[in-house]
N, C-alpha and C positions, 0 to 999 in steps of 0.2 A: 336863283339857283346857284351852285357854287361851281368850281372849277372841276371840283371834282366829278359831281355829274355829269359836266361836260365831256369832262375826257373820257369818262364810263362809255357813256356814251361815241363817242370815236372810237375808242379801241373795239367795243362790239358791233357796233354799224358801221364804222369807216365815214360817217356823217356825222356831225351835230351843226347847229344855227351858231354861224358864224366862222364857221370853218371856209379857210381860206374866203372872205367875204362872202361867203353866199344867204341865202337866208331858206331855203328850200331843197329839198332834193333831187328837184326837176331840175332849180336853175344850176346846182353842183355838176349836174349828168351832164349837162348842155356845154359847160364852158368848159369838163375837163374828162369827161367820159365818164365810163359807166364807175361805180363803184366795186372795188377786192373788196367781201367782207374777208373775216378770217374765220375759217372752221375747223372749230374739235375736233383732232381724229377721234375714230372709234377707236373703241378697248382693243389689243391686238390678242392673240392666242397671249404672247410672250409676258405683256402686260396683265393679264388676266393671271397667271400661273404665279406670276412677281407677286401681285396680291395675296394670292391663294400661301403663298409661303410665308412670306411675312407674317399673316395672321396666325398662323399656324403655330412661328416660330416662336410666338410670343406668349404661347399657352394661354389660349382665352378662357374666362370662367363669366359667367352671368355674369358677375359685380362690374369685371372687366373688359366685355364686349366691346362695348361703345366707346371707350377711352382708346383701344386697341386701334378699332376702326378709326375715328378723328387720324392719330397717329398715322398707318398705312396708308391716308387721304393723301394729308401733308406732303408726304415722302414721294408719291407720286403723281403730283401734283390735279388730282380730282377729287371731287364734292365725296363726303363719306358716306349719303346716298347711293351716289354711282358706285361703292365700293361694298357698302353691304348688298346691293344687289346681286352683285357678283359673289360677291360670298356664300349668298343664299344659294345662287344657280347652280354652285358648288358644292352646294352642301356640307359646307363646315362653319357657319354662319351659327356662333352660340347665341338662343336669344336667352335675354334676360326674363324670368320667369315672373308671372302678372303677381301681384300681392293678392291675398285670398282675401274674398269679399268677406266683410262679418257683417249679417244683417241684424240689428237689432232694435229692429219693428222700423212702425212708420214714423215720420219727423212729426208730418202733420196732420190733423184731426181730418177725420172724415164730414162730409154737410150736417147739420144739425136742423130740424127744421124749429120753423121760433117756437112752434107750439112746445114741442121738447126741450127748446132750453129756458123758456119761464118758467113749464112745470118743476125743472131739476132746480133752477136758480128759488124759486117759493117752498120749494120742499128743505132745500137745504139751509134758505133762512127759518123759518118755521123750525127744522129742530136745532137751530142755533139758542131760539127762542127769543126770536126777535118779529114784531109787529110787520107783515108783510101788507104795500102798497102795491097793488095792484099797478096803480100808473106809471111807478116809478120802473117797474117790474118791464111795463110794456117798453116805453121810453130808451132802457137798456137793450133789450134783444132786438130791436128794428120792428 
């Protein structure tokens, strides 16, 4: 593992293996007390409205949503999840509109049973006008 895991690790547990010699976090608790993690505040009224404006500010359109959002994340320093949720709760949260499905039919063939497709494969050599082999016939469709 690299260094960086590790430290990932310590700044969000306040633990990792080998921190300060230890190799567990029983024996960490034991020689130096309990562990401070560190927790996220929640969103406050202040910080929430701080979103809510920003986004605003920025004239959101479908295309530009999600660039907006990323952006307002950055600036205040949370996940742009935790920021379009709040957008939503708001309800000023543009979303980007789904692309309309074009169906145009199925990809793949529906079962065939063998009897059906020797008949189709014998009829369609025959008026090719070619000598149709039974066995060969069989041999092909399973």
């Amino acid at each position: 593992m690299s260094d960086r895991y590790y430290q990932q690790m310590l700044d969000t547990t306040g633990w990792c293996p080998g921190f300060r010699n230890t190799t567990s976090i029983d024996e960490y608790e034991q020689k130096f007390s309990k562990i401070r993690r560190k927790r996220k505040m929640p969103w406050t009224d202040e910080m929430k409205s701080q979103a809510v404006e920003m986004y605003q500010d920025s004239e959101p359109t479908p295309e530009t949503s999600m660039e907006i959002v990323k952006e307002v994340a950055e600036e205040l320093g949370e996940s742009p999840n935790g920021v379009r949720m709040i957008l939503t709760k708001a309800g000023v949260y543009v979303r980007k509109t789904p692309a309309a499905r074009t169906s145009t039919g199925s990809t793949g063939g529906g079962r065939v049973s063998v009897a059906d497709a020797q008949d189709k494969l014998t009829s369609t050599i025959s008026d090719a006008g070619q000598e149709v082999d039974a066995q060969i016939i069989s041999k092909l469709t399973g």
